[in-house]
Structures are given as structure tokens and as C-alpha cells.
PyMOL CGO cylinders between C-alpha atoms (Angstrom):
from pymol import cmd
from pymol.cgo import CYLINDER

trace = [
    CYLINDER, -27.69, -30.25, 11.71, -24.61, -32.77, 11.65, 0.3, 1, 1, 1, 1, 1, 1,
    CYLINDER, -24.61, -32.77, 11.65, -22.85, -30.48, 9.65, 0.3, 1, 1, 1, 1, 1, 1,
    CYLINDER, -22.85, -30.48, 9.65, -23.42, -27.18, 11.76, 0.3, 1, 1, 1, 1, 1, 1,
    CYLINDER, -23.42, -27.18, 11.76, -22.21, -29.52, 14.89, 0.3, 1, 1, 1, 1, 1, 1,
    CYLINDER, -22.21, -29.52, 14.89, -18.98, -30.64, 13.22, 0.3, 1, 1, 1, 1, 1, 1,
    CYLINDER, -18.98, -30.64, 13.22, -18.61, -26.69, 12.60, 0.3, 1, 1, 1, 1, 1, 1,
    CYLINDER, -18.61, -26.69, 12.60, -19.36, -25.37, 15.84, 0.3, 1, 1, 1, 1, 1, 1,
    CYLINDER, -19.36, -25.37, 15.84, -17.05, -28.44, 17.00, 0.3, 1, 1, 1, 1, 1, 1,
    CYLINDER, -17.05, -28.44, 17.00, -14.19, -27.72, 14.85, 0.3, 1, 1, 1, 1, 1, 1,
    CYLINDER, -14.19, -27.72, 14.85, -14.36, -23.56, 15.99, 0.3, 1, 1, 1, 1, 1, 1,
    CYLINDER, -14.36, -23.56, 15.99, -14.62, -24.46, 19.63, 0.3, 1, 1, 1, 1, 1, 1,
    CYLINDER, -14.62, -24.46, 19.63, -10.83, -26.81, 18.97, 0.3, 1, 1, 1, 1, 1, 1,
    CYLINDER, -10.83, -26.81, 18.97, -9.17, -24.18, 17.28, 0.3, 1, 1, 1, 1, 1, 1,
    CYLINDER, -9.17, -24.18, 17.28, -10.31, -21.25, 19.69, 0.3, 1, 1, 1, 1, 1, 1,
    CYLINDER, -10.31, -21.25, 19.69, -8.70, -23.32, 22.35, 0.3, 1, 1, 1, 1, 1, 1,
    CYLINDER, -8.70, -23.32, 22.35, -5.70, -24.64, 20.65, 0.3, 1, 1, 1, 1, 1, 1,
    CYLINDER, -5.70, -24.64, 20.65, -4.01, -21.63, 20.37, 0.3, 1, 1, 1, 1, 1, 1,
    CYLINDER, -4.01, -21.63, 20.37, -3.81, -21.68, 24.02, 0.3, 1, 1, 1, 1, 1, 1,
    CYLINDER, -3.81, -21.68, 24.02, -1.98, -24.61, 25.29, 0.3, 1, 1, 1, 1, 1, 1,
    CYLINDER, -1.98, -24.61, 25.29, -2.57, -24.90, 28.93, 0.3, 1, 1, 1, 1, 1, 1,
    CYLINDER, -2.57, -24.90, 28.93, -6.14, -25.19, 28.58, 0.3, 1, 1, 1, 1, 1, 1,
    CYLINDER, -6.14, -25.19, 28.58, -6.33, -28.48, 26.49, 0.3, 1, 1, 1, 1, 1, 1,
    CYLINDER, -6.33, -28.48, 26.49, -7.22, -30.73, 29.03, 0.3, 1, 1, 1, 1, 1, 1,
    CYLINDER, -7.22, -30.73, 29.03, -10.56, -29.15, 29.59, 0.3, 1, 1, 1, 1, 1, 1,
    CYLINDER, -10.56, -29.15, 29.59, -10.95, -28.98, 25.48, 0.3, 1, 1, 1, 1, 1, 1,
    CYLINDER, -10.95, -28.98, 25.48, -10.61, -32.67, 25.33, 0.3, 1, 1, 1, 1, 1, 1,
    CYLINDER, -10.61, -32.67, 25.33, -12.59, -33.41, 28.19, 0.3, 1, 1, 1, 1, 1, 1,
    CYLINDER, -12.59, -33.41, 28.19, -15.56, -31.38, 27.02, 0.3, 1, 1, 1, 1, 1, 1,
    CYLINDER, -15.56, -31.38, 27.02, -15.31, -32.07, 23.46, 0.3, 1, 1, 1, 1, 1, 1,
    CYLINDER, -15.31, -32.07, 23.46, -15.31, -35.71, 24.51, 0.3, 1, 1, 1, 1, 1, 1,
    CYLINDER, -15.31, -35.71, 24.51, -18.49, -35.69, 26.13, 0.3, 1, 1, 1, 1, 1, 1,
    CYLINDER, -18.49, -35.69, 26.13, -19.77, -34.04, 23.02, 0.3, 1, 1, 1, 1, 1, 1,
    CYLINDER, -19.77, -34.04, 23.02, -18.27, -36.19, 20.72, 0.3, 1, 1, 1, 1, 1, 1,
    CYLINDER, -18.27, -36.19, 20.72, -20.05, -39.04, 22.99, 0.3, 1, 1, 1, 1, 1, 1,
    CYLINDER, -20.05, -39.04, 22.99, -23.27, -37.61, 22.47, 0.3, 1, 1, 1, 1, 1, 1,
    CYLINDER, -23.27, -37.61, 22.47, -22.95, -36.77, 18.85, 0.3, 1, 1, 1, 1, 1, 1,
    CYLINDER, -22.95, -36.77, 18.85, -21.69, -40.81, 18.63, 0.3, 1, 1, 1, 1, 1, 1,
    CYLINDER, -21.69, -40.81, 18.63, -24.93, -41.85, 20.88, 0.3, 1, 1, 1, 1, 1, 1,
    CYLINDER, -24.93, -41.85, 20.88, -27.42, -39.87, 18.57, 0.3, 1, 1, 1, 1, 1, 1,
    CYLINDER, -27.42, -39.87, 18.57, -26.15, -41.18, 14.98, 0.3, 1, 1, 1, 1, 1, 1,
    CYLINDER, -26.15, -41.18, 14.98, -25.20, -44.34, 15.32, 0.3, 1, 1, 1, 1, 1, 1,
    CYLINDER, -25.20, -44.34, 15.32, -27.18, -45.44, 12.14, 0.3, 1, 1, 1, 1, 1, 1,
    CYLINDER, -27.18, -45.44, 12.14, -25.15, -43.33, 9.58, 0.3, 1, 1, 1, 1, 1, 1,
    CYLINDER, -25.15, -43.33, 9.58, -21.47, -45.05, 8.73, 0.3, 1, 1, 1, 1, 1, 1,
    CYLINDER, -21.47, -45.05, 8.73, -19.73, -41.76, 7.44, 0.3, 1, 1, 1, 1, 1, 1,
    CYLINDER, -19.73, -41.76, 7.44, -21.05, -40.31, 10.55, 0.3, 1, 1, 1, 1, 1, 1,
    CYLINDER, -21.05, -40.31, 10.55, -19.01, -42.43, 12.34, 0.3, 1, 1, 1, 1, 1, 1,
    CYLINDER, -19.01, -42.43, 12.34, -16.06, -41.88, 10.34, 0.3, 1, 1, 1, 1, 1, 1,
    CYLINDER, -16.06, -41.88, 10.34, -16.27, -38.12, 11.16, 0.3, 1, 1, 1, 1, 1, 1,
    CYLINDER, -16.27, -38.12, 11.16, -16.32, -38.79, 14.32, 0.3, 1, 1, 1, 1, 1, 1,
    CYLINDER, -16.32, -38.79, 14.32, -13.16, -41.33, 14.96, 0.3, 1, 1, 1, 1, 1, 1,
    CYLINDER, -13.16, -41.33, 14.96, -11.22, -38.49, 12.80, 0.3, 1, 1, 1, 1, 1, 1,
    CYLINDER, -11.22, -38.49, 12.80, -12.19, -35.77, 15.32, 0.3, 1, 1, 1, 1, 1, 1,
    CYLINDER, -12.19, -35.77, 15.32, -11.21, -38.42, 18.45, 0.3, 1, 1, 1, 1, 1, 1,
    CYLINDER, -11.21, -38.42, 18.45, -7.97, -39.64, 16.77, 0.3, 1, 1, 1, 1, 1, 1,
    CYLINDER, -7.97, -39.64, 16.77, -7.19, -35.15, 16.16, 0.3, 1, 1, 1, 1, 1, 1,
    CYLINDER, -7.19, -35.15, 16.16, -8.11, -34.80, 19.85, 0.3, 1, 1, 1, 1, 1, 1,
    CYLINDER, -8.11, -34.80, 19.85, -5.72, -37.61, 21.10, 0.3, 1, 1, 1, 1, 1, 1,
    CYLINDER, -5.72, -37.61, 21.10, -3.09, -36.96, 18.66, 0.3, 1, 1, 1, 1, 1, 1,
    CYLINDER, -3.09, -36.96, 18.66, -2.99, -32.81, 19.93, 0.3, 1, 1, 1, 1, 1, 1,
    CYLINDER, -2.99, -32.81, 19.93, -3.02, -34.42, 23.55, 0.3, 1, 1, 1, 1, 1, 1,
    CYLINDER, -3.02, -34.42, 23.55, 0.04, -36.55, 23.03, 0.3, 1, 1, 1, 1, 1, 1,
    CYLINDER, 0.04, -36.55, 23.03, 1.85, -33.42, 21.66, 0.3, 1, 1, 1, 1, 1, 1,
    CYLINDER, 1.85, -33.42, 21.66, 1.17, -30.97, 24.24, 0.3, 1, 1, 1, 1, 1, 1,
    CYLINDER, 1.17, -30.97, 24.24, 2.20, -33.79, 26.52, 0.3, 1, 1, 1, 1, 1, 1,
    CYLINDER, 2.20, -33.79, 26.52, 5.45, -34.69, 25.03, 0.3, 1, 1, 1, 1, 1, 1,
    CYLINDER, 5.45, -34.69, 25.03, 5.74, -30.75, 24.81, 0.3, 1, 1, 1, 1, 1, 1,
    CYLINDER, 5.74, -30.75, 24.81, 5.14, -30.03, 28.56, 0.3, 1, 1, 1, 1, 1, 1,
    CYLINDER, 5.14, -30.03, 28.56, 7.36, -33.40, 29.47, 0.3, 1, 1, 1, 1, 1, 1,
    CYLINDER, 7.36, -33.40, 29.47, 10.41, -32.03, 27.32, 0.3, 1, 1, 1, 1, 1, 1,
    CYLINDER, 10.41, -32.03, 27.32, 10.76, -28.77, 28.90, 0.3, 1, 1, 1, 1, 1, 1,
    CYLINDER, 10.76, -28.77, 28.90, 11.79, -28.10, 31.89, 0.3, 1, 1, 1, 1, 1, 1,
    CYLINDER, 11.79, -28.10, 31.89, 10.19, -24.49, 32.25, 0.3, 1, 1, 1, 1, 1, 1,
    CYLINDER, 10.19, -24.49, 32.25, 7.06, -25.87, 30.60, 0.3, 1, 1, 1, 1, 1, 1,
    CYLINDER, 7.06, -25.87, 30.60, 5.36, -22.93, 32.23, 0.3, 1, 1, 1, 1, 1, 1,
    CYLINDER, 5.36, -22.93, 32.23, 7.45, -20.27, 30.00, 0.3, 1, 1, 1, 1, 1, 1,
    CYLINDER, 7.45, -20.27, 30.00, 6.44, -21.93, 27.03, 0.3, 1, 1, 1, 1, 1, 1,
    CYLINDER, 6.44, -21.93, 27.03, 2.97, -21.96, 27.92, 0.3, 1, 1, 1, 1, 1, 1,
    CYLINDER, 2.97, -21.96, 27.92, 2.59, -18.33, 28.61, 0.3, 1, 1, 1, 1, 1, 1,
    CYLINDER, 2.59, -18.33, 28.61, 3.85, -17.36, 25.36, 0.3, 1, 1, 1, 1, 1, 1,
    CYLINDER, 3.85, -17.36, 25.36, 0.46, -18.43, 23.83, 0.3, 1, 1, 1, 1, 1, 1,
]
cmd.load_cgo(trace, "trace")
């Protein structure tokens, strides 16, 4: 069960991450499941860990699209190429 969600999870983020200008609604939806997920297993300590990985992936692919989109000028052009 855990597993099969980290799966489904981890499909769902690299669907979307080849597209770019859709990775605000990836990290707000995938937050609210990694809430959930967090909510539902908070007895199990690897669990946990799992978790705080996928967060700190989610964050870190948010800072780069944003220092991506903030460096350009034309962020637009290099958006559509995805």
C-alpha cells in the first residue's frame, strides 16, 4: 500500500516535470497528498523519512523552475519548448 503510493506519487512528478509551466499545480496537489500520506502513518519512522525526501525534491524542483523563470527574460519561450 505505502509502496504503490510512493509509486503512483513518484509517476504523477515526473509526468508533470517534463512540462515546466505546470509545476505549481504539481506541488500544490502533491502537497496535499503528501499531507495525507504524513497524517495516516505517523507511527512508522522510515515512513517519515520517505516522505521529507519527497517534500525537500518538491521544494528543491520549485526553487529551480523559479530561479529559471526569474533569469529569463522571455521565460515564456523557454517554457513552450517543453
Amino acid at each position: 500500500m505505502v509502496f504503490s503510493l510512493i509509486m503512483i506519487l513518484f509517476c504523477f512528478y515526473v509526468f508533470f516535470y517534463s512540462s515546466l509551466h505546470v509545476m505549481m499545480v504539481l506541488l500544490i496537489l502533491e502537497s496535499f497528498v503528501l499531507l495525507a500520506a504524513f497524517n495516516f502513518s505517523m507511527g512508522t519512522s522510515w515512513f517519515s523519512f520517505v516522505m521529507l525526501i519527497l517534500v525537500s525534491v518538491c521544494l528543491g524542483s520549485f526553487g529551480i523552475s523559479s530561479v529559471v523563470s526569474n533569469s529569463y527574460s522571455k521565460s515564456f519561450v523557454y517554457f513552450s519548448y517543453f
